[in-house]
N, C-alpha and C positions, 0 to 999 in steps of 0.2 A: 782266757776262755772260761776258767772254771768263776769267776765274778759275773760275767754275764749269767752263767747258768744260775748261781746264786739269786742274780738279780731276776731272772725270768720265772724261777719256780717261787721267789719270796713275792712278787706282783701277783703270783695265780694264788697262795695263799690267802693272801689279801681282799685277790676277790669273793672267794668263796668264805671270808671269818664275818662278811657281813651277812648274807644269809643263814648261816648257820647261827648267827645270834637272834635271828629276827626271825626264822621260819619255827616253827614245833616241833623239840627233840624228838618226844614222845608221846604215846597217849596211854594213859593206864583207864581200862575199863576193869569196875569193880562192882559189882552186884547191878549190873547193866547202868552203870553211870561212869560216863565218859567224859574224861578231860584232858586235853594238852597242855603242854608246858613247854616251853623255851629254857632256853639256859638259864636265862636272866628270872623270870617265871620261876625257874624252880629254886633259882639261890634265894630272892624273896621269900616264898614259900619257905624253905628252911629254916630262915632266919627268923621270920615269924614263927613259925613254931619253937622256937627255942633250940635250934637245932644251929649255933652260933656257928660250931667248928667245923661240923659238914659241908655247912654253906658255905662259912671261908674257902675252905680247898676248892671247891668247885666255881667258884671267882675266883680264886687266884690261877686255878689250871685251866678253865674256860675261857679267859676273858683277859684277865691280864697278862700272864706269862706267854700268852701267844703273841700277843701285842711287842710286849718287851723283846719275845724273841724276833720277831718282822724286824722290826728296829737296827738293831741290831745286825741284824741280815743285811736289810739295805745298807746300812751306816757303811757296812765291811766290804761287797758287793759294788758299791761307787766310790771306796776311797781306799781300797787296798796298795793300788799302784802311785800311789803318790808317795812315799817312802817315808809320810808325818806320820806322827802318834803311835808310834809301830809298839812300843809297850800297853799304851791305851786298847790299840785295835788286840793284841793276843791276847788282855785280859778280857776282852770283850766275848772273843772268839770261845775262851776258856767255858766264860759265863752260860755260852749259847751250848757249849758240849753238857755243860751240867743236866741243866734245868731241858736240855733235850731228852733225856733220861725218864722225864715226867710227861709226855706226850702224851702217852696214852692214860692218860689216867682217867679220862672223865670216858673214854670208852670202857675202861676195867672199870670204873663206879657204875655205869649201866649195867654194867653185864651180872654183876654183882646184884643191884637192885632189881635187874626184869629175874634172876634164880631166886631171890629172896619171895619175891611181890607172886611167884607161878602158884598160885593154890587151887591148880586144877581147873574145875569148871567155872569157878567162881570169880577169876579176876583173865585178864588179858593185856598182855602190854605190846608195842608194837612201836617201833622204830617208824619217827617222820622222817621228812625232807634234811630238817637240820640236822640230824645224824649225821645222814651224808653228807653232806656240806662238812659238818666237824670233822667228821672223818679226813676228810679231801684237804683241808687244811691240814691237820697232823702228817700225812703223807704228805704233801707236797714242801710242808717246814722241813719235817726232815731230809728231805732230798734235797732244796737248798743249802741245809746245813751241812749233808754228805759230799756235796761239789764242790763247796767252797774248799778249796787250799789254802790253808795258812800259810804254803812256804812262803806263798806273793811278795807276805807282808814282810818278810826276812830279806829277801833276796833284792825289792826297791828302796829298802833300807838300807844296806847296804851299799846299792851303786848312789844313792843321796849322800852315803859320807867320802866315796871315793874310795872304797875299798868294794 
């Protein structure tokens, strides 16, 4: 039961990781000029500005580690009960509890940037669509990740060797 639930919350992730890349995080108005950014938008922009390391973390935590961790998710989700690779699948599992750890980061890096960016009357920042979308993703990863049981992967292991 708890791989189904794995596999139904890491599909709803899924769906919402691609609007959240594609719709606009945010929009910062600054002496009445307005613009949005996407995730991808702002790692660009970062990078371009010489801003190499900022932008790394926020691709690595935007974009790829959510990726890595779905994977993962599924990989474990549709092949737990098979009693193979059961060293493979708990390093896996290990991998996904880590780097679970870092979910919220690119929401702490907003929150972070709209306290920074507040200079009163002068500037305004406001949460798009793909906020929520990101958000909806980090919540629903780690709910697949919370369902998920490792015992699975011990215990059809086990009846695979006959013990």
């Amino acid at each position: 039961m708890s791989e189904r639930l794995t596999f139904a919350f890491s599909l709803t992730a899924l769906i919402f990781y691609f609007p959240a890349n594609m719709f606009p995080f945010m929009t910062l108005e600054l002496y009445g000029n307005r613009q949005s950014a996407t995730v991808w938008g702002g790692v660009v922009q970062l990078m371009d500005k010489g801003h190499w390391p900022i932008g790394l973390v926020v691709f690595l935590a935007s974009i790829v580690i959510p990726l890595i961790k779905l994977a993962i998710l599924f990989y474990l989700s549709l092949t737990a009960k098979n009693g193979k690779h059961t060293k493979l699948k708990t390093q896996l599992y290990l991998i996904v509890e880590v780097i679970g750890r870092w979910s919220m980061l690119d929401i702490f890096l907003l929150a972070v940037l709209v306290a920074v960016v507040k200079l009163g009357s002068w500037t305004n920042v406001e949460p798009e669509p793909g906020a929520l979308m990101f958000a909806l993703v980090v919540i629903f990863t780690m709910m697949a990740s919370a369902y998920f049981k490792p015992e699975i992967l011990w215990e059809n292991h086990k009846e695979q060797e006959g013990g």
